[in-house]
N, C-alpha and C positions, 0 to 999 in steps of 0.2 A: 730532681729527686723522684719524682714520678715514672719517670724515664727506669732508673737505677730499677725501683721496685719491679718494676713489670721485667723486668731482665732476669729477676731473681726469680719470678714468679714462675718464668718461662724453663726456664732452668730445673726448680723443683719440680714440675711436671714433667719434663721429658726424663725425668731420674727415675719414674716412675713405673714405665716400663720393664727398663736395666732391672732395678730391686726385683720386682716381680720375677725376671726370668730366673734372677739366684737365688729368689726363694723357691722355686718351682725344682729347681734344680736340688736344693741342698735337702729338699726332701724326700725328693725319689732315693738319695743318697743317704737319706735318715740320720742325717744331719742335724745339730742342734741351730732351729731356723728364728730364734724368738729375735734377736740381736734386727733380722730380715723382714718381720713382722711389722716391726720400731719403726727402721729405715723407710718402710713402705707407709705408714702411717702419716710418718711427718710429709714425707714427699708431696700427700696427696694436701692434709692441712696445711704446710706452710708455703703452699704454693698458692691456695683460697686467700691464705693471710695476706703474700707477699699481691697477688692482686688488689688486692681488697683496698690496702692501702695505698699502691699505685693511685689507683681511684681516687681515694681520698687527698692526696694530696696534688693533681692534676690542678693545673691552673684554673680548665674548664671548667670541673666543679662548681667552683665557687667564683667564677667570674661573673659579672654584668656586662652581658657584654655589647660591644656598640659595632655591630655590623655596620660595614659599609660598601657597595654596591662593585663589585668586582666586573661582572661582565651579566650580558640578558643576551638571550639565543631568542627569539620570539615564536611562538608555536607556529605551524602550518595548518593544513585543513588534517593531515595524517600523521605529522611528526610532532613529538610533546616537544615545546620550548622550555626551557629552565632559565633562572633568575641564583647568578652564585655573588652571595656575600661575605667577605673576611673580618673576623673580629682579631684586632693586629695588639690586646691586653694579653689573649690567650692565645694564641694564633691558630684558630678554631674557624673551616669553613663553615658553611651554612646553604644548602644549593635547594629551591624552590621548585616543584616543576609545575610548569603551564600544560593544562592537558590539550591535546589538537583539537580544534575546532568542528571538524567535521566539514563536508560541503555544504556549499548552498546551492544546488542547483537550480536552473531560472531555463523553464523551456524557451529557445533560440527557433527553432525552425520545426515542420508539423506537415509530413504528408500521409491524407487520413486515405487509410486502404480501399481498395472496391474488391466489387468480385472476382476482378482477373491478377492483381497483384497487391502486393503487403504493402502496409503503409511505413513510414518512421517518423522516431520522435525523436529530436534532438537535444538535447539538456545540455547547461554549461555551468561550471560553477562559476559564480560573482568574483570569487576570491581568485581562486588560483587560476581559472582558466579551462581547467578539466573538462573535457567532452564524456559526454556517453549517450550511446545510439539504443533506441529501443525499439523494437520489432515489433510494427502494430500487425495482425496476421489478417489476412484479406476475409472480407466476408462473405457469407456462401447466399445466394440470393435463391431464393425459391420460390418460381412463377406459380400461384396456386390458381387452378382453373377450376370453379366452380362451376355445376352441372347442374344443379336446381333452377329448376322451373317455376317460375312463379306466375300463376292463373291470371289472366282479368276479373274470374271470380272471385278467386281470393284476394286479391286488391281489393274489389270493390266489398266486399264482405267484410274486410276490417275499416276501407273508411266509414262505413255505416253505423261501425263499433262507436265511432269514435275519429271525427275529420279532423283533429289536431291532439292524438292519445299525449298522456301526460310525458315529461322529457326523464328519463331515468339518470342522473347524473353519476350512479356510483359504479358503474364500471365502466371502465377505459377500455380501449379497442383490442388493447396487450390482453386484457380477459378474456373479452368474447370470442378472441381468436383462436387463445389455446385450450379457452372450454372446447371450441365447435373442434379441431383438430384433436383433443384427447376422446371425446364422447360427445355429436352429434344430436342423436336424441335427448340426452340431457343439454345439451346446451340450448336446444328449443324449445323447453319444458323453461328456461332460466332467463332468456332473450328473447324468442323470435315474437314480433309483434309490437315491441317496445321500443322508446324513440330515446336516443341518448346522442349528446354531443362528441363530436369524433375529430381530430386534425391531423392533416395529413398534405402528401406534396402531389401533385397535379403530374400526369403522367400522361393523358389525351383528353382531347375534349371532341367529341362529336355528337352530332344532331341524333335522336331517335327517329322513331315514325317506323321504320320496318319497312316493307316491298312495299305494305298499300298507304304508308303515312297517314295511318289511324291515331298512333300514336306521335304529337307533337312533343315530347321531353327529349332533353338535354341531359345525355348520358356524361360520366366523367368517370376515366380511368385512374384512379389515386394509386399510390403508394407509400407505405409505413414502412418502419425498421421495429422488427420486436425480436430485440437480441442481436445476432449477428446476421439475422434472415431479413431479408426484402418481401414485403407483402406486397401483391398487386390485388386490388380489390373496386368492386364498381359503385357508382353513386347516380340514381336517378334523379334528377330536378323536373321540377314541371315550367311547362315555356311562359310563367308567368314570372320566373328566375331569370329571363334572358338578359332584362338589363345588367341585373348584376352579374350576372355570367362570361356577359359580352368582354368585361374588363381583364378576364382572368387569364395564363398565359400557363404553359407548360414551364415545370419548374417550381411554380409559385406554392405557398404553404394555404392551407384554405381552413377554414372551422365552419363546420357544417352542423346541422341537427338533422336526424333519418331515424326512417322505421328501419330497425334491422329484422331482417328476412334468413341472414348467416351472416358469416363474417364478411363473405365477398358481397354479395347484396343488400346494398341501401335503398330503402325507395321515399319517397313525399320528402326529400332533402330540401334546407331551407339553409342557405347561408346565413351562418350569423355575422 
C-alpha cells in the first residue's frame, strides 16, 4: 500500500509541469485558464497527500525493528569501515559507519644531520605498515674565533675582587651567547666578570703555559649547539684541576662553573 501511494504521489507531481505549460499556454491565448488553475492546484496538493500517506502507512514507520548483523567492513587507518544491519519485519536496512583510524606512527630508524649532509627520520605506522621519510636539514656550524685579550692584570684584578665571585645560575650559555653576538657592550655590562654553570662537549684538551710556561692551566676547547649553529668556545682550569682533568676525553659532555670573560672565554673553571 505504501508502495501504491508513493506511485500516485509520483505521478501527481510530474503532472505538474504538463498543467503548468497549458496554462501558460491558454493564457497567452486568452483563454479561459481557471479549469488549469484547479488541475495545477490538486497536482501539487494531492501529490503532498499522496506522499504523506505513503509514509504513514510504510511498514518502517511504525515498525520495532530487530536488526540483525548483515555484514561489518572494518575501518583502516584512511578508509571508514561500515557495520550493515537488516530488519527482515520491515525489510528496512540500517548501515553504521566506523570512521578510519588514523596512523600511529612509531619512529623505526634516525639519522641526525651534521654540517655536510641532511639527516632522516623514518616513521612507521603500527597498524598498517605505512612508511614515511622526513628530511632533517643539515646543520650549519659556525667556528666563532674570539679576539679579546684578556690581561694578567685584569685577571688578577677580579681575583682580588673576589677569589671565588658568587655562581650566577640564571643564564644558560644559549644567552650569553646571543647577548655577546647581538650587542657586545651590553652583554658585558650584563655578564663579563660573573661565574655561572655551563655544559658542554669536549672538543681539545691541551696544556697552557705559553713560550715561557709562566702559565701552568689546562686549557679546553668545548663545543655547544645553540639552534642549528656549533659553537666552539674556550675553558681555562688551573693545574690544580689536573686530576680531574686527567680522566676527560674528547667527545665527553663536561659541566663546569667559570668566570665569563665572553661567550668564547671561560677562566677560574672548576668542574662540577
Amino acid at each position: 500500500m505504501s508502495t501504491f501511494f508513493a506511485v500516485l504521489g509520483l505521478i501527481s507531481f510530474l503532472a505538474f509541469p504538463i498543467v503548468l505549460v497549458i496554462l501558460i499556454v491558454n493564457k497567452i491565448r486568452k483563454n479561459d485558464i481557471k479549469k488549469f488553475k484547479i488541475a495545477l492546484f490538486v497536482s501539487v496538493l494531492g501529490g503532498f497527500i499522496l506522499f504523506l500517506l505513503s509514509y504513514l502507512t510504510a511498514e518502517s514507520t511504525w515498525c520495532e525493528h530487530k536488526y540483525k548483523l548483515i555484514e561489518e567492513k572494518m575501518a583502516s587507518c584512511t578508509i571508514d569501515g561500515e557495520i550493515i544491519y537488516h530488519c527482515d519485519l520491515c525489510d528496512t536496512p540500517k548501515i553504521e559507519t566506523i570512521k578510519a583510524n588514523g596512523h600511529r606512527m612509531i619512529e623505526v630508524s634516525r639519522t641526525n644531520p651534521t654540517s655536510s649532509a641532511d639527516g632522516f627520520e623514518i616513521s612507521k605506522c603500527e597498524i598498517c605498515g605505512f612508511e614515511e621519510t622526513k628530511i632533517l636539514e643539515k646543520t650549519v656550524v659556525e667556528k666563532t674565533t674570539f679576539k679579546e685579550i684578556i690581561t694578567e692584570k685584569e685577571k688578577t684584578t677580579t681575583k682580588e675582587k673576589s677569589t671565588q665571585p658568587p655562581t650566577q645560575p640564571i643564564a644558560s650559555f644559549e644567552e650569553i651567547y646571543n647577548e655577546y653576538k647581538s650587542n657586545e657592550v651590553r652583554a658585558d655590562e650584563k655578564y663579563k666578570g660573573n661565574r655561572y654553570v655551563i655544559s658542554a662537549t669536549v672538543n681539545a684538551i691541551n696544556n697552557g703555559g705559553g713560550l715561557l710556561n709562566f702559565d701552568e692551566s689546562i686549557n679546553i676547547t668545548l663545543e655547544k649547539r645553540v639552534g642549528n649553529t656549533i659553537i666552539f668556545f674556550y675553558a681555562s682550569f688551573d693545574k690544580s684541576q689536573k686530576d680531574s682533568l686527567i680522566n676527560i676525553n674528547v667527545g665527553d659532555e663536561i659541566t663546569f662553573e667559570g668566570t665569563c670573560y665572553s661567550a668564547g672565554n671561560w677562566d677560574d673553571c672548576v668542574l662540577k
